[in-house]
N, C-alpha and C positions, 0 to 999 in steps of 0.2 A: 533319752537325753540325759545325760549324765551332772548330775547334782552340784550347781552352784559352792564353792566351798570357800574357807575359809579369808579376812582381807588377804588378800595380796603384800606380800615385801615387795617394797621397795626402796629404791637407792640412789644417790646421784647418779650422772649420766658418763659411759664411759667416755673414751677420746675416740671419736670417727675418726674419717679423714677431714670432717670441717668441724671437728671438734663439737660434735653433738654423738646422739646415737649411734651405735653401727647399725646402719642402714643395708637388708637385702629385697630386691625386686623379683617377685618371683611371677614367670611368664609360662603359660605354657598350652598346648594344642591351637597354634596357630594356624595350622591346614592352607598353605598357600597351596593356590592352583585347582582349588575345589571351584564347583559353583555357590556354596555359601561362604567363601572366603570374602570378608570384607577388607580392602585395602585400608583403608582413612582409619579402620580400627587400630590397626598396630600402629600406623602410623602416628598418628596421635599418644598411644601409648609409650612410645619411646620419644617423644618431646616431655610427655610427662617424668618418665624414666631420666632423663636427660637434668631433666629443672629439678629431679629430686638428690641428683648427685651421688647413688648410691655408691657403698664398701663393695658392692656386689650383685650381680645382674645373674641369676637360675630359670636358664631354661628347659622343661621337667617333659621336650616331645613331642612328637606329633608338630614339626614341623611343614610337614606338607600331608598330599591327601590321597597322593600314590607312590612317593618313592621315584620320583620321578626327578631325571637329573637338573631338568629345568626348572622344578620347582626347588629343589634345593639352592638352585644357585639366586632364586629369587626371596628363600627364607632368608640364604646369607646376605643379600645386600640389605635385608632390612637390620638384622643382625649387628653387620657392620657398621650400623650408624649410632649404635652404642659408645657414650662414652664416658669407658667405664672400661678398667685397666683389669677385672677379675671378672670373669665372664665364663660358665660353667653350661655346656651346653649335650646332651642326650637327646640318641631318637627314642621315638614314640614305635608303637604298632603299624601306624601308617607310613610313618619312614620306612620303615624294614620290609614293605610290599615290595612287590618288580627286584628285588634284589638291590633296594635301594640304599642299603646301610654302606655300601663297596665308595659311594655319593657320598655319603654322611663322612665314612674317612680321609676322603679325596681333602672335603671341603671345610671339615669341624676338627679332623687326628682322632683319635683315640674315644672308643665308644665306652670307657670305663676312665675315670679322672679320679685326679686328688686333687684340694686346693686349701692352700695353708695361708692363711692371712690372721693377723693376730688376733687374739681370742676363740677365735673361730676354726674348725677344720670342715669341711666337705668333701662328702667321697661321694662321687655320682656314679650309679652303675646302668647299663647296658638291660633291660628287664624282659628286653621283645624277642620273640620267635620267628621265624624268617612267614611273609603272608599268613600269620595267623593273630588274631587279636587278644588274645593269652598272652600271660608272661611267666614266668620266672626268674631267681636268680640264682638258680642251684647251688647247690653242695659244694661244689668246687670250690665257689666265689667267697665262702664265710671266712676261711683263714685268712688271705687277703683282704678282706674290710675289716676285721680283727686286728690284722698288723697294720693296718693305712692309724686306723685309731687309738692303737697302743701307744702312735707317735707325740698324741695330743696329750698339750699339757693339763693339769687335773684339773683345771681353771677354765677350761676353754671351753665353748659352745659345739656341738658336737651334733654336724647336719649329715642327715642320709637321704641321699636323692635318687628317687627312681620315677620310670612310669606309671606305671600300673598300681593298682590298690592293695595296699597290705591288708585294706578292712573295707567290708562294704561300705557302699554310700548311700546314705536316704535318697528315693526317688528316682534310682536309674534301673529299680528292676529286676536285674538279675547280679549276683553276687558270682558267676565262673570270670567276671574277667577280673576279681582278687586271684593273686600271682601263685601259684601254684603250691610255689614252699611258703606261703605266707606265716605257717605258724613256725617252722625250723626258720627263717631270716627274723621273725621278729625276736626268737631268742637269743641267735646272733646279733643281734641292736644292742638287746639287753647289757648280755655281759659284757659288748665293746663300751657303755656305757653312753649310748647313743641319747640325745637330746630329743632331737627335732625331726621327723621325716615328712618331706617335702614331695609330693608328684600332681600329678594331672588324670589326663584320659578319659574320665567321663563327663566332662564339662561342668562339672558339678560342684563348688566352692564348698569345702564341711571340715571340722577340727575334733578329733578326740582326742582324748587320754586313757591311756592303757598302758598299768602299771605305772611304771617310772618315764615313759616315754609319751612326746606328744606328736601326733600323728595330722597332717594338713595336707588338705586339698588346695587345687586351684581350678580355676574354669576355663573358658577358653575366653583369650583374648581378644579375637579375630574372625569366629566364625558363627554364622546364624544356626549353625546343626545345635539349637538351646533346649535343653529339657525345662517341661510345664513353663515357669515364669522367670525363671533365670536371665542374666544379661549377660555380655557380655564383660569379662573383666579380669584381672590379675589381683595378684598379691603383694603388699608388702608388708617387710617383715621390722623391725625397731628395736634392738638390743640393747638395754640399759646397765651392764654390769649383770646381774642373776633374773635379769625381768623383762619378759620377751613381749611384744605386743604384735600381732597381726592383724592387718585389715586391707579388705578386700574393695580393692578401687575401681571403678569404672571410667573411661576414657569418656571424655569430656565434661563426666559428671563429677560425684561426691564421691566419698569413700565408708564404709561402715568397720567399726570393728568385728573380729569373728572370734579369737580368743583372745587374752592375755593369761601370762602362767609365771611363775618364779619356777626356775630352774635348782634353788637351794632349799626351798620348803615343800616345791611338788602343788602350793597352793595354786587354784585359777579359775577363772571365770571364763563360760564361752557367751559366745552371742548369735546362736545357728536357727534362734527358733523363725526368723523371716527366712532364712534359707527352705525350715523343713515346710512353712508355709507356702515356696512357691513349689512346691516338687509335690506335693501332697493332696490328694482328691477330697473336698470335703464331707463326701459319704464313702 
């Protein structure tokens, strides 16, 4: 666990869109069309998504549970009841089964995005391998996330969004489904000057920091496949000008914090030790 550090800066609050935080919702391993897909779960969570009025709605995959074109067209109608004008969406591993990703472009466009909204840029990339539960984002990809972020101005918050784990997760086990170049893309983070990386995949909510970069999990949504004591749930994320706050909400319950960090001091506080508590044997 990495060392509680110094207060935190902070600052007044920048301009949303209602004139408070920028506010983003981050969603992800929904798995419609499984047997532990819970309906009433997303459901629920997009009234809450709705009443919270986010700048921005991230969803980080594994929208369904086979890749399957009917499950896709049932992520999208829940999807679509988003409302919320910036909406960033990528398959998971289980979308990319059955040759389902061909679905994902019919019905979502482009399995690699940019998104420019003020202060803020986000490049969401494509991390799956066609039926296998592995990822990467190869070689190729670096110039390109490079140039998407060389666009962003030197002020702005600075999100990379994929599936798969840059960095293992306490409590799921095994560390092969971190993404293959994980150590060449996080040096590409680096020098794009990358903020924040956002994904999902193993249902597991968890936050570190490494180096200049802060690195965020999310859980699942909507589905009972829960390791040890985990619940179901998402994230949101709360931009104050240099002071990010995260916390991990539960549909129809409360919400906990998980980190908070200043973006100009690199100072922050996590709050993971109930997360390592439900994932953890205590012998």
């Amino acid at each position: 666990m990495l060392p509680t550090r110094v207060r935190l800066y902070t600052s007044s609050m920048p301009q949303g869109q209602n004139g408070s935080a920028l506010t983003i919702a981050h969603i992800s391993d929904i798995h419609c069309g499984g047997p532990d897909f819970v309906p009433n779960l997303i459901e629920r969570a997009i009234i809450e998504i709705n009443d919270l009025d986010p700048d921005i709605v991230i969803c980080s995959g594994d929208l369904t549970t086979f890749g399957f074109k009917h499950e896709y067209a049932l992520a999208k109608s829940y999807l679509d009841r988003l409302q919320c004008d910036s909406v960033v969406v990528i398959p998971g591993n289980h979308d990319s089964r059955n040759v389902g990703y061909v679905h994902f472009e019919d019905m979502f466009g482009e399995r690699n995005s940019v998104l420019r909204c003020p202060g803020v840029t986000v490049v969401a990339v494509d991390s799956t391998e066609p039926d296998l539960d592995h990822g990467q984002i190869g070689r190729g990809r670096y110039r390109w996330i490079e140039e998407q972020f060389s666009e962003s101005g030197p002020d702005e918050l600075r999100i990379f969004v994929l599936h798969h784990h840059l960095l293992p997760v306490p409590g799921t086990g095994r560390e092969r489904n971190v993404v293959y170049d994980a150590g060449d893309c996080i040096e590409c983070l680096q020098r794009a000057g990358v903020d924040l990386v956002l994904s999902g995949h193993k249902h597991v909510p968890y936050a570190w920091r490494l180096e200049n970069l802060f690195v965020v999990n999310a859980g699942t949504v909507s589905s009972r496949r829960l390791r040890g004591k985990t619940r179901p749930c998402y994230n949101v994320i709360e931009i104050a000008e240099r002071h990010v706050d995260v916390w991990r909400k539960y549909p129809f319950h409360n919400e906990e914090r998980i980190i908070q960090f200043s973006t100009e001091t690199l100072a922050f506080e996590k709050y993971t030790a109930r997360i390592e508590d439900e994932v953890t044997a205590r012998t």
